[in-house]
LUMSEDREN-176749 format. One record per residue: x, y, z of N, C-alpha, C, CB in turn. Coordinates in pm, whole numbers, plus 50000, padded with zeros to 5 digits. Atoms other than C-alpha are relative to their C-alpha. Glycine has a CB too. Layout:
// LUMSEDREN-176749
+-------+-------+-------+-------+-------+-------+-------+-------+-------+-------+-------+-------+
:   nc1 :   nc2 :   nc3 :  cac1 :  cac2 :  cac3 :   cc1 :   cc2 :   cc3 :  cbc1 :  cbc2 :  cbc3 :
+-------+-------+-------+-------+-------+-------+-------+-------+-------+-------+-------+-------+
:     X :     Y :     Z :     X :     Y :     Z :     X :     Y :     Z :     X :     Y :     Z :
...
+-------+-------+-------+-------+-------+-------+-------+-------+-------+-------+-------+-------+
This chain:
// LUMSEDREN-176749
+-------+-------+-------+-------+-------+-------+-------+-------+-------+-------+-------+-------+
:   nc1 :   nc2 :   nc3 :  cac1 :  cac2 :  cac3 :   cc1 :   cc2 :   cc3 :  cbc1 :  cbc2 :  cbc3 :
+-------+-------+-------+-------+-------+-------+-------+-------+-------+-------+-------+-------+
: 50080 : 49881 : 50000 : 50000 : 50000 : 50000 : 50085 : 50125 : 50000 : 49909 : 50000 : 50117 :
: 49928 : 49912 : 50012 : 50278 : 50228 : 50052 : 50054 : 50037 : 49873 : 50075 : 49982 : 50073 :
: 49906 : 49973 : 50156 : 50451 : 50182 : 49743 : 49932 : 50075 : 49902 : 50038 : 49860 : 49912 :
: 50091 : 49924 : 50118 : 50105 : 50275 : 49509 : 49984 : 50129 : 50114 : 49817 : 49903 : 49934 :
: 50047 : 49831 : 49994 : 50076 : 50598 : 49740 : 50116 : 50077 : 50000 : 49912 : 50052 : 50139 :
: 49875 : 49913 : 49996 : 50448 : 50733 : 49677 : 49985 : 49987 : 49830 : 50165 : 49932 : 50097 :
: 50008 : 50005 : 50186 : 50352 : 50685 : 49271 : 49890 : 50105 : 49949 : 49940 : 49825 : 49930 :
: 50096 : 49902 : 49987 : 50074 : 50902 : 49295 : 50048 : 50148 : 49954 : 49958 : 49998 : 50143 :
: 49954 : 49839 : 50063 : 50249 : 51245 : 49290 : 50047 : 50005 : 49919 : 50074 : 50085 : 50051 :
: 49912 : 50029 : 50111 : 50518 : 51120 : 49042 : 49882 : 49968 : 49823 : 50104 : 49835 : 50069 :
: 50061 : 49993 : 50078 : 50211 : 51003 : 48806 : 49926 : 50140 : 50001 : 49942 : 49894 : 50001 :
: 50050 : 49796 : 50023 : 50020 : 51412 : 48873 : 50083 : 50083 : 49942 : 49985 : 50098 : 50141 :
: 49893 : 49948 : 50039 : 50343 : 51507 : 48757 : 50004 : 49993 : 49881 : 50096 : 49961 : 50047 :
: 49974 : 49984 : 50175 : 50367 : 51361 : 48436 : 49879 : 49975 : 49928 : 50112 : 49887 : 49932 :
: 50163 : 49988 : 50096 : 49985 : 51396 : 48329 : 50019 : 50139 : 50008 : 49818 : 49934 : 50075 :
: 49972 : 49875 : 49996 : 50032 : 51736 : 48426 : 50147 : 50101 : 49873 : 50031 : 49992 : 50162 :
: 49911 : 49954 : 50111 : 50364 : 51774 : 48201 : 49965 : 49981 : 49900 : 50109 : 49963 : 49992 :
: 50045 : 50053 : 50084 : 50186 : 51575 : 47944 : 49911 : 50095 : 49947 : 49960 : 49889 : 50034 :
: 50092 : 49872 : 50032 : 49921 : 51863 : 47948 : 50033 : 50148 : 49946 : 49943 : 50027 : 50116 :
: 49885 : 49893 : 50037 : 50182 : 52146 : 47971 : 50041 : 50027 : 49835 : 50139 : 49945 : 50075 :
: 49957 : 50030 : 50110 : 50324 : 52002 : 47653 : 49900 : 50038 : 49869 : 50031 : 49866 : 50017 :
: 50111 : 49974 : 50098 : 49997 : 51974 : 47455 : 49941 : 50114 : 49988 : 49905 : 49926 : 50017 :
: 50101 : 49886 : 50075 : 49865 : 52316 : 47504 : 50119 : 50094 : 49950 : 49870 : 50096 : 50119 :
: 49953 : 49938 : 50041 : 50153 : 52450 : 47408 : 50080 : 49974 : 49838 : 50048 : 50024 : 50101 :
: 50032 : 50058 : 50115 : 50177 : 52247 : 47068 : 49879 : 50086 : 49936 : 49968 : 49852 : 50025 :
: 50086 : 49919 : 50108 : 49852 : 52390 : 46999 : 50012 : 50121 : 50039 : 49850 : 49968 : 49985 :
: 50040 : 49836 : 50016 : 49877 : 52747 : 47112 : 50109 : 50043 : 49876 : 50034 : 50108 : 50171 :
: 49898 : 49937 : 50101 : 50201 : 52757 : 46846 : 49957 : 49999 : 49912 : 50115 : 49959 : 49974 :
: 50015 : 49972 : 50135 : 50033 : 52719 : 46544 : 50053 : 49850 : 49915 : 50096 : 50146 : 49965 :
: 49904 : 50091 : 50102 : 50143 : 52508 : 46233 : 50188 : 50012 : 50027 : 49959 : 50067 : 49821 :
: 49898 : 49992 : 50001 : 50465 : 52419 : 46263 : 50125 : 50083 : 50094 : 49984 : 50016 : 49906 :
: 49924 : 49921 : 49903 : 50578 : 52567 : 46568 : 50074 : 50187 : 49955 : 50129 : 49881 : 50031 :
: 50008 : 49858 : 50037 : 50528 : 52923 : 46405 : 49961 : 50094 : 50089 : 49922 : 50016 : 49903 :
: 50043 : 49874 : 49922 : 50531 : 53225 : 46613 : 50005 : 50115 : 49960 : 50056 : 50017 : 50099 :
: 50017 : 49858 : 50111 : 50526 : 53503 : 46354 : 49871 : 50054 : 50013 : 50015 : 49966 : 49828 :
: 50155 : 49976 : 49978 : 50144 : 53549 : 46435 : 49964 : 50012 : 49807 : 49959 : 50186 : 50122 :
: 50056 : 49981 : 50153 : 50122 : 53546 : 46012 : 49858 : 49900 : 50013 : 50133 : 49935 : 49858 :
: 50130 : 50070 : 50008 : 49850 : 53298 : 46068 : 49874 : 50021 : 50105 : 50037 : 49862 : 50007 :
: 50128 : 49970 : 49956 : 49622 : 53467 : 46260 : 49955 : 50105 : 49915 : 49994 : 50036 : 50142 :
: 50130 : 49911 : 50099 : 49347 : 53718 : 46115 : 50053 : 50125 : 50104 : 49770 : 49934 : 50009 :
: 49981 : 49919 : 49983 : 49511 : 54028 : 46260 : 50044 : 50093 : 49904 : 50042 : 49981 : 50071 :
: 49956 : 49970 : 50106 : 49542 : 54316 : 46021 : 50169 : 50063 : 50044 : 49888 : 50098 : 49930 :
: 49853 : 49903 : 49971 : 49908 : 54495 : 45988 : 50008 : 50118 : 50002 : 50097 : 49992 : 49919 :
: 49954 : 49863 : 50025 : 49850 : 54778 : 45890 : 49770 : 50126 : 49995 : 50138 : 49976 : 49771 :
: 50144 : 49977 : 49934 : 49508 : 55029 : 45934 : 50013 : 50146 : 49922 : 49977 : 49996 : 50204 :
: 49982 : 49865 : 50074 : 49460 : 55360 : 45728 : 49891 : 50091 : 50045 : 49995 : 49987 : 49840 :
: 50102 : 49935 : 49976 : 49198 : 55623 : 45899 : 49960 : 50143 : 49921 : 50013 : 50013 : 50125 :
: 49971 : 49876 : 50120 : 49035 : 55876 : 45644 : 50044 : 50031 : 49898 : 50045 : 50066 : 50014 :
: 49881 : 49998 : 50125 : 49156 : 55822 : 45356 : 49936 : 50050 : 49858 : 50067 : 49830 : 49972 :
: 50114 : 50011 : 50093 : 49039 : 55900 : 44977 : 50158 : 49970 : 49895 : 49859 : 50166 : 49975 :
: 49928 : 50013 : 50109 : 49237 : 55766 : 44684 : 49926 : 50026 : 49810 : 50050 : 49853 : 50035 :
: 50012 : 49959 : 50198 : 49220 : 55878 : 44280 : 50055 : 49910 : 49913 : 50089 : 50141 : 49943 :
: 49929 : 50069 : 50108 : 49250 : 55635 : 43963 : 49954 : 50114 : 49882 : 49947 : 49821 : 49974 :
: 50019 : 49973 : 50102 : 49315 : 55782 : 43666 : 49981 : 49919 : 49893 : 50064 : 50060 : 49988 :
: 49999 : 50055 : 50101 : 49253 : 55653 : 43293 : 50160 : 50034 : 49938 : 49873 : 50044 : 49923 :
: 49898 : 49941 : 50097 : 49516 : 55614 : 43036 : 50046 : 50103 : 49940 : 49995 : 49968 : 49931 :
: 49965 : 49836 : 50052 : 49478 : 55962 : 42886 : 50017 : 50109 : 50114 : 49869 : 50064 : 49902 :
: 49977 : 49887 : 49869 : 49522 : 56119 : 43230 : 49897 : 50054 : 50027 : 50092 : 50116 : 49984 :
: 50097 : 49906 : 49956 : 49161 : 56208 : 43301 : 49964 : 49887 : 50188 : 49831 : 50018 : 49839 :
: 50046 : 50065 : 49870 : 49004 : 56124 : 43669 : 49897 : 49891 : 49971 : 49936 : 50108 : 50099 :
: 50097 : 50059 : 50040 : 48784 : 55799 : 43633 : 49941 : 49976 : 50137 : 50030 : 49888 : 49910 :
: 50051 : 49988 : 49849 : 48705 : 55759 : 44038 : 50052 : 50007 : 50086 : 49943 : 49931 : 50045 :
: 49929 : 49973 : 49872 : 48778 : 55870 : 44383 : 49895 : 49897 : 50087 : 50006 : 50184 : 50051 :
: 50030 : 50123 : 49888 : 48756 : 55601 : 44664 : 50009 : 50070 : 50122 : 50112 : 49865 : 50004 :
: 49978 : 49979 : 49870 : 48713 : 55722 : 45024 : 49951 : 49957 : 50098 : 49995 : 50085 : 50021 :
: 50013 : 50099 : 49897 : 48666 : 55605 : 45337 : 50056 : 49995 : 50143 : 50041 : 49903 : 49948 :
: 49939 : 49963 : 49868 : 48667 : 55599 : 45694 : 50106 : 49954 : 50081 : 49924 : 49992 : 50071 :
: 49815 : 50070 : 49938 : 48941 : 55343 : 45771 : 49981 : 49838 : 49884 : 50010 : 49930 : 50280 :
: 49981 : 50122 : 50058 : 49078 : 55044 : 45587 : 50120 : 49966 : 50061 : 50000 : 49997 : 49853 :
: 49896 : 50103 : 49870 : 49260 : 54753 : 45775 : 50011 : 49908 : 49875 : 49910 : 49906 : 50190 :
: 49942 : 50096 : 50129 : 49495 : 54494 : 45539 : 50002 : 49874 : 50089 : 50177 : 50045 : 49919 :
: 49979 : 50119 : 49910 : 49532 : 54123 : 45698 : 50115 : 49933 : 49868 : 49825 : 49892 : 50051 :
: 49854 : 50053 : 50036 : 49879 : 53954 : 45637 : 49954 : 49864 : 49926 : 50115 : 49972 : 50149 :
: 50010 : 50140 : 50015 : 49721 : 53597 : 45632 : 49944 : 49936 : 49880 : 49931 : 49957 : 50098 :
: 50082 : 50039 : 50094 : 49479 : 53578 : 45349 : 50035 : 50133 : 49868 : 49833 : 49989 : 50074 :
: 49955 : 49890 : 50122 : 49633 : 53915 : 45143 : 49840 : 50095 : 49994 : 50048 : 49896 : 49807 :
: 50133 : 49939 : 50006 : 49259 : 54080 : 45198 : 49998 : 50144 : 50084 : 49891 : 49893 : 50062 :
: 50065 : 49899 : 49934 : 49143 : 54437 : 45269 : 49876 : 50033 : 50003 : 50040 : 50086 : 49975 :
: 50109 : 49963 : 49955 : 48849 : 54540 : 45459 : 49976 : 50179 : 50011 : 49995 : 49924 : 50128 :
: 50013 : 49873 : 49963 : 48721 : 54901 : 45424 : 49841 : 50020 : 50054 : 50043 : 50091 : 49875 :
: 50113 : 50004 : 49944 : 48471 : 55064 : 45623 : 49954 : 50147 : 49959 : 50007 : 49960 : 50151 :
: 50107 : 49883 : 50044 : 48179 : 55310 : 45492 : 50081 : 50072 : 49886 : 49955 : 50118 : 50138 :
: 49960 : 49956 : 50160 : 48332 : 55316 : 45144 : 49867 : 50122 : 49927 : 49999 : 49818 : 49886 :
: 50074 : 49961 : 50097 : 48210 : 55606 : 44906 : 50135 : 49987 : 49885 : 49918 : 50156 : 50032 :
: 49930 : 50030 : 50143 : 48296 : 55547 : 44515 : 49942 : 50141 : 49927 : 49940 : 49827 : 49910 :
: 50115 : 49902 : 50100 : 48221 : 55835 : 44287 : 50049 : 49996 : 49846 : 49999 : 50190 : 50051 :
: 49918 : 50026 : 50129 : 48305 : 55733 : 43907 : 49979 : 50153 : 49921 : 49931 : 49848 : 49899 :
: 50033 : 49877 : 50083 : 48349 : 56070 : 43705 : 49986 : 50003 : 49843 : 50099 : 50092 : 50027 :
: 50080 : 50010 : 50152 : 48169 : 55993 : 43377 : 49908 : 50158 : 50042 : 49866 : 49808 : 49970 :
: 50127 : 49910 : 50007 : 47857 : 56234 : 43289 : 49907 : 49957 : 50004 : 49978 : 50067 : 49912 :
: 49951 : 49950 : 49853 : 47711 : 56221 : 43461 : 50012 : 49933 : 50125 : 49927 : 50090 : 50039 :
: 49892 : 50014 : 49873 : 47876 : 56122 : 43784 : 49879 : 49824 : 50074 : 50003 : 50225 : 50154 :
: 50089 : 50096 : 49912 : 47770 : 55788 : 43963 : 50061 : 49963 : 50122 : 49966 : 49870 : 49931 :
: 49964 : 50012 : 49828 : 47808 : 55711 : 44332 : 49973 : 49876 : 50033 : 49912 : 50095 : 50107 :
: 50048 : 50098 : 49907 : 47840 : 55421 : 44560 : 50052 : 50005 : 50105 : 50008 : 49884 : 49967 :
: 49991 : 49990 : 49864 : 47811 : 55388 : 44909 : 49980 : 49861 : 50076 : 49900 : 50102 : 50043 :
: 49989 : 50140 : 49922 : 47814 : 55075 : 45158 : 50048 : 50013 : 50172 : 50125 : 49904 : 49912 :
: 49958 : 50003 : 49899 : 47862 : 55008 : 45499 : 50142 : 49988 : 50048 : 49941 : 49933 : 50031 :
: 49869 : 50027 : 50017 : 48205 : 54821 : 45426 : 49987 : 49905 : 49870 : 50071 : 49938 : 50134 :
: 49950 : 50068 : 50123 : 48396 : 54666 : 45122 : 50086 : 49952 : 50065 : 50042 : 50066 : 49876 :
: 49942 : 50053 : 49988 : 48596 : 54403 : 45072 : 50093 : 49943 : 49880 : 49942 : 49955 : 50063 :
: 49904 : 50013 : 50147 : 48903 : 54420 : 44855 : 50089 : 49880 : 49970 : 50107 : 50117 : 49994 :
: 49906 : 50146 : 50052 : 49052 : 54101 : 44655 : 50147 : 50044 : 50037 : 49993 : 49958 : 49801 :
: 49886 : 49970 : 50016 : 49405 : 54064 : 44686 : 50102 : 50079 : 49932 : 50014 : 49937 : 49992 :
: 49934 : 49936 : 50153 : 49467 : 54200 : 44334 : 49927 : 50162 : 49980 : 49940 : 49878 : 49834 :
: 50041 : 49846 : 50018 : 49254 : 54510 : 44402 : 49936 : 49994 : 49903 : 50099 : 50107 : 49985 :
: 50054 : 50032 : 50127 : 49061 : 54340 : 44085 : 49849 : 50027 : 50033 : 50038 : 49844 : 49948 :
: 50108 : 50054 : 50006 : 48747 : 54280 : 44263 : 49961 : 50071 : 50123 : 49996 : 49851 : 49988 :
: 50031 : 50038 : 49870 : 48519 : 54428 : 44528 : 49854 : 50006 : 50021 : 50070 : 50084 : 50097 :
: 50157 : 50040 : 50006 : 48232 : 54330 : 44718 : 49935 : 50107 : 50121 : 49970 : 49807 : 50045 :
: 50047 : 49901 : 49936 : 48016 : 54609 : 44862 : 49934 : 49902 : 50137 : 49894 : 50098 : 49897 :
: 50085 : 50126 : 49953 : 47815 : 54443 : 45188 : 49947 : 50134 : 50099 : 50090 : 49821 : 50078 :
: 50113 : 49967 : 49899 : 47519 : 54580 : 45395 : 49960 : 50147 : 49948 : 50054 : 49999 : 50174 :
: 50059 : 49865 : 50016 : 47318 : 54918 : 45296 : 50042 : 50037 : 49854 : 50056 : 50110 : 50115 :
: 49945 : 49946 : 50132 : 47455 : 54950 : 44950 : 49944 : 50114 : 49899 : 50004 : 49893 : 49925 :
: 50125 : 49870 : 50017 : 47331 : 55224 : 44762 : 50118 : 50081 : 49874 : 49953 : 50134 : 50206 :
: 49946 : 49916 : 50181 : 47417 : 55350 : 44371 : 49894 : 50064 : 49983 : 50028 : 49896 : 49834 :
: 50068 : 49903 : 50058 : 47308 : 55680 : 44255 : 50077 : 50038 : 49917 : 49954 : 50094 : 50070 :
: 49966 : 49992 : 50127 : 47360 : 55746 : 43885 : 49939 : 50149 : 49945 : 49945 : 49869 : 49926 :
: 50020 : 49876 : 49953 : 47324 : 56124 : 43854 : 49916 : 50012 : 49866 : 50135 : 50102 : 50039 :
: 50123 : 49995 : 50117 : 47041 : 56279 : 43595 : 50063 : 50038 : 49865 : 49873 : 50123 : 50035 :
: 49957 : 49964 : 50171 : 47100 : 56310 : 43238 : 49858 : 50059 : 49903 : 50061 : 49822 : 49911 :
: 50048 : 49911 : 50069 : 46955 : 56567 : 43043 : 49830 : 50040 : 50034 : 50030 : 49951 : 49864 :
: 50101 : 49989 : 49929 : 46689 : 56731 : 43254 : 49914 : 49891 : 50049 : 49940 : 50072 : 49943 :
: 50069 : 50131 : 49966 : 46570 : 56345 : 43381 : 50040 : 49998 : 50176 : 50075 : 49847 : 49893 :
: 50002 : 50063 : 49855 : 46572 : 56207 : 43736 : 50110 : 49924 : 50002 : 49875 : 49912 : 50040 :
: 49908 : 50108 : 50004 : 46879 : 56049 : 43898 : 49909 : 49877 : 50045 : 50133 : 50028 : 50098 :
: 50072 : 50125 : 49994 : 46835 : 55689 : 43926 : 50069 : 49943 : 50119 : 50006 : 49906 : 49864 :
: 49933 : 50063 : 49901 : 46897 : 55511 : 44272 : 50007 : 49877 : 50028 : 49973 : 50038 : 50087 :
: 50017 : 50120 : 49967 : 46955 : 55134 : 44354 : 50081 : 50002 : 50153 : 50053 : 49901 : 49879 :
: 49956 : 50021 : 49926 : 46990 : 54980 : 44639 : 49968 : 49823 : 50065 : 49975 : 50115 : 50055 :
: 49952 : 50134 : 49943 : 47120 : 54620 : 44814 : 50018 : 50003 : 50109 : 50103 : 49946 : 49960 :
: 49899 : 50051 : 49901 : 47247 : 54462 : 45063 : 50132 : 49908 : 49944 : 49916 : 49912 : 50101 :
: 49865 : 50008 : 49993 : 47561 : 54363 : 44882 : 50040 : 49963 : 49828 : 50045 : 49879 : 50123 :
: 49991 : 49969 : 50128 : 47725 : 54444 : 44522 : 50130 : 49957 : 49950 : 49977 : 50136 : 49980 :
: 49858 : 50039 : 50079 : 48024 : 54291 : 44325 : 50045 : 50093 : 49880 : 49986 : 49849 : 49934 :
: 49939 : 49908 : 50097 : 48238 : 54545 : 44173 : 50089 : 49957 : 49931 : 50047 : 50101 : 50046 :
: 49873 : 50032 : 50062 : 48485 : 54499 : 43927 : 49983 : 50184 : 49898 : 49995 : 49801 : 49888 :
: 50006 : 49868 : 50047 : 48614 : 54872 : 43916 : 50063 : 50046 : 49847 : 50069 : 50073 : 50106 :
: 49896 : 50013 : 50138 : 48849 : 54884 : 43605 : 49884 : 49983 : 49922 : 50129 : 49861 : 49984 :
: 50113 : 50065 : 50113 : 48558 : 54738 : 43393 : 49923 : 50107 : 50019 : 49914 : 49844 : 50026 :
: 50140 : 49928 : 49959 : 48286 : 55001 : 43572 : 49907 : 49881 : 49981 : 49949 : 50145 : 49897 :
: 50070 : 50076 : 50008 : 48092 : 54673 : 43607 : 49947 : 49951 : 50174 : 50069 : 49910 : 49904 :
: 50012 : 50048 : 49829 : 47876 : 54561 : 43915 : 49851 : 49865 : 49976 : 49932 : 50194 : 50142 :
: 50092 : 50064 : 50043 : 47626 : 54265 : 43975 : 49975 : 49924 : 50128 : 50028 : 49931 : 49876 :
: 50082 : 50030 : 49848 : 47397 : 54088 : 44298 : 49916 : 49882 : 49936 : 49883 : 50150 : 50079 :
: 50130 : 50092 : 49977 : 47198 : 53801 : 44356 : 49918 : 50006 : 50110 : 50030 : 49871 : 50001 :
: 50091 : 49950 : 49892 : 47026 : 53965 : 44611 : 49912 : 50114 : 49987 : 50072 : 50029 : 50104 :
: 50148 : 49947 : 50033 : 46701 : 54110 : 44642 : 50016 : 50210 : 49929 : 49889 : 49981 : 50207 :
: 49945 : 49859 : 50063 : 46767 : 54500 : 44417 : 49877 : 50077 : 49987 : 50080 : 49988 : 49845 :
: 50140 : 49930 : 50018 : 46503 : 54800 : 44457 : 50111 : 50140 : 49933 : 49874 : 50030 : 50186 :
: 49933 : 49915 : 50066 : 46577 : 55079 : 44214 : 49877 : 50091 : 49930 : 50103 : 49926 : 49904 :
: 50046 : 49884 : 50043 : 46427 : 55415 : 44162 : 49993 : 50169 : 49909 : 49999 : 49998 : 50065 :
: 49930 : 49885 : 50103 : 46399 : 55691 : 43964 : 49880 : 50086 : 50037 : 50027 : 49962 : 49806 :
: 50089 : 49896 : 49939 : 46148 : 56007 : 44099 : 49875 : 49826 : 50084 : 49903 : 50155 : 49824 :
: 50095 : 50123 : 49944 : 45809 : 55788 : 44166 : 49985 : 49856 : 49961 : 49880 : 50035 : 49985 :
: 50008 : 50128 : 50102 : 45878 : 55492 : 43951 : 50131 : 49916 : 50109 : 50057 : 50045 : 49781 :
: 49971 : 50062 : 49926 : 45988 : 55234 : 44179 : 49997 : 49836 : 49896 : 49910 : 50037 : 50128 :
: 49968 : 50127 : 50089 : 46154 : 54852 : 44018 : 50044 : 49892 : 50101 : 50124 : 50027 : 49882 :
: 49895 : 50108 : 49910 : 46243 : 54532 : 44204 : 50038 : 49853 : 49931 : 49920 : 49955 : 50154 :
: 49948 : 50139 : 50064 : 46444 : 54242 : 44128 : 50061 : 49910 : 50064 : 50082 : 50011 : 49907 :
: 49955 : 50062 : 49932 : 46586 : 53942 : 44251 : 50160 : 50004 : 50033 : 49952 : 49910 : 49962 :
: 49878 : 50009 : 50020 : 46948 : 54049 : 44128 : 50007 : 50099 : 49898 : 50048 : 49870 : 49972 :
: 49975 : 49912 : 50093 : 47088 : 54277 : 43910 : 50176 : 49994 : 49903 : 49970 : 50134 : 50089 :
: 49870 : 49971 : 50077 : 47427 : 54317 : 43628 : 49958 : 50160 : 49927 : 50037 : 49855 : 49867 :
: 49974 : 49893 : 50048 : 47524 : 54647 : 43553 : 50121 : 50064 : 49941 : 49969 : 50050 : 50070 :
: 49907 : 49964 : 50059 : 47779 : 54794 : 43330 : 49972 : 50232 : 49934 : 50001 : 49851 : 49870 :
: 50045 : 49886 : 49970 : 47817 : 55184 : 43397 : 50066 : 50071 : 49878 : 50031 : 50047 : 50145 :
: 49947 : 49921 : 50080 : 48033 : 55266 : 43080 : 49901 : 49969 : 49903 : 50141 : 49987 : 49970 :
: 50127 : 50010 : 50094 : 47718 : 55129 : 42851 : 49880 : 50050 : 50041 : 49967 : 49872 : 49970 :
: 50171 : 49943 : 49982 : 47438 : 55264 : 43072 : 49957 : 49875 : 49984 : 49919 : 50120 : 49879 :
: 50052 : 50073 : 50013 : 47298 : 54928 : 43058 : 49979 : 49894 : 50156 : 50057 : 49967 : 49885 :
: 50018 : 50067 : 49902 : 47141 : 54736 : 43345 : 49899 : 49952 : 49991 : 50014 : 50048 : 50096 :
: 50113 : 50126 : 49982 : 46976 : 54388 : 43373 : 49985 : 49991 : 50117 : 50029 : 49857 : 49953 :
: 50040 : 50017 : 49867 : 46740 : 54313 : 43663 : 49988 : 49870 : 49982 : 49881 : 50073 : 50056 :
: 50034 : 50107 : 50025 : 46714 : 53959 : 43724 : 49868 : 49948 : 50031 : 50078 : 49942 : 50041 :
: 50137 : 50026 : 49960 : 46408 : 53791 : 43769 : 49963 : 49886 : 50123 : 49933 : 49957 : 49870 :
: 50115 : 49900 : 50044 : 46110 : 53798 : 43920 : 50014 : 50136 : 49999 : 49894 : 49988 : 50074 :
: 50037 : 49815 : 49979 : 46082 : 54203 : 43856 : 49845 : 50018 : 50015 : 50047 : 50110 : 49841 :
: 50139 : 49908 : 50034 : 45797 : 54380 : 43915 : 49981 : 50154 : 50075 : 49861 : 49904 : 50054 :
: 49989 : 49888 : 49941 : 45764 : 54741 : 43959 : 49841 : 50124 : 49949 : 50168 : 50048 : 49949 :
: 50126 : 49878 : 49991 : 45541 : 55075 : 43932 : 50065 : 50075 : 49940 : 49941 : 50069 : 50140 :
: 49911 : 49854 : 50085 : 45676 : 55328 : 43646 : 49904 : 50104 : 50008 : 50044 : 49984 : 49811 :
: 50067 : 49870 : 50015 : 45500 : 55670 : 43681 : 50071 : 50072 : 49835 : 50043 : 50105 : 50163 :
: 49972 : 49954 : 50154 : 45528 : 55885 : 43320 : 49930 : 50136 : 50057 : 49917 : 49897 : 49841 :
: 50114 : 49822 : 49981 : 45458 : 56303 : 43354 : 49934 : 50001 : 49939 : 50035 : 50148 : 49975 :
: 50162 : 49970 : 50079 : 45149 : 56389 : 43217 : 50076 : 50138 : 49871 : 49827 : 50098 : 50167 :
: 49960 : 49907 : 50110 : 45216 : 56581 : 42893 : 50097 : 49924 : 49931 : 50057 : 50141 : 50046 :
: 49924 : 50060 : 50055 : 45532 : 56326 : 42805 : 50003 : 49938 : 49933 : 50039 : 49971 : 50031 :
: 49971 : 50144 : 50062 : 45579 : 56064 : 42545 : 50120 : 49911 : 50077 : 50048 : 50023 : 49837 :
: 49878 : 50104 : 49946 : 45730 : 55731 : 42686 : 50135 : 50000 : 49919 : 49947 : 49842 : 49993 :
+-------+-------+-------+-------+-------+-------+-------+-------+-------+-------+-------+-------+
């Protein structure tokens, strides 16, 4: 009886080191990495910001601004928050969002929550407004497009769709279906 109660502490000992060992296997990561590159922390954080692309011939094609954008090391992704876009065609179109989320390549981004394009009036007409909850840009192109539910207005003429593709250097935008909406027409106008 003596002998199994002097083994006792010596076995608490090495379940206890045994434990030691294991959480500190997993708190390192892959490969006994301590660079923190594999966690979701960003590096770097920009507050206020607004950036300008130009076109090839040197004219302004849109200003990006925004209340802060954070980069993350791990996945190459930036998050911006309460993005406005304003593309400077004629006339001028806007987008707004809660936050975006920029591809690696800066190729691609995806607007998410409150989204909201206004496409400014052309030739004494009504601007036209849409709005989402979340929009795939591909800025370079001026192209954007949703599979989520799209309401889009223009004075009282109200449109809805299940989705939408839009291409802002043709003026051309498909709603996907079902649509169904309410067009008002001024009195005195031809359609």
């Amino acid at each position: 009886m003596k002998h199994t109660g002097s083994l006792f502490p010596l076995l608490l000992v090495g379940v206890l080191a045994a434990l030691t060992f294991w959480l500190q296997t997993i708190s390192e990561g892959p490969a006994g990495d301590r660079s923190g590159r594999h966690r979701h922390d960003p590096d770097f954080i920009i507050d206020s910001f607004s950036v300008r692309s130009f076109g090839s011939a040197g004219t302004l094609q849109n200003t990006l601004s925004a209340t802060r954008m954070l980069h993350y090391p791990d996945d190459d992704t930036t998050t911006v928050i309460a993005p406005r876009v304003i593309f400077h065609a004629t006339p001028p179109t806007q987008l707004s969002a809660e936050q975006a989320l920029v591809s690696k390549d800066a190729k691609q981004v995806r607007l998410e929550k409150n989204v909201r394009l206004v496409r400014g009036a052309e030739s004494g007409g009504l601007p036209i407004e849409a709005s989402t909850e979340r929009l795939d840009v591909v800025p370079d192109l001026e192209t954007a497009s949703t599979d989520t539910p799209v309401t889009i207005t223009q004075g009282r003429s109200v449109v809805t769709g299940s989705g939408l593709i839009a291409d802002n250097k043709t003026r051309q935008t498909t709603l996907l279906g079902p649509v169904r909406g309410v067009i008002h027409r001024d009195a005195g106008k031809t359609p």
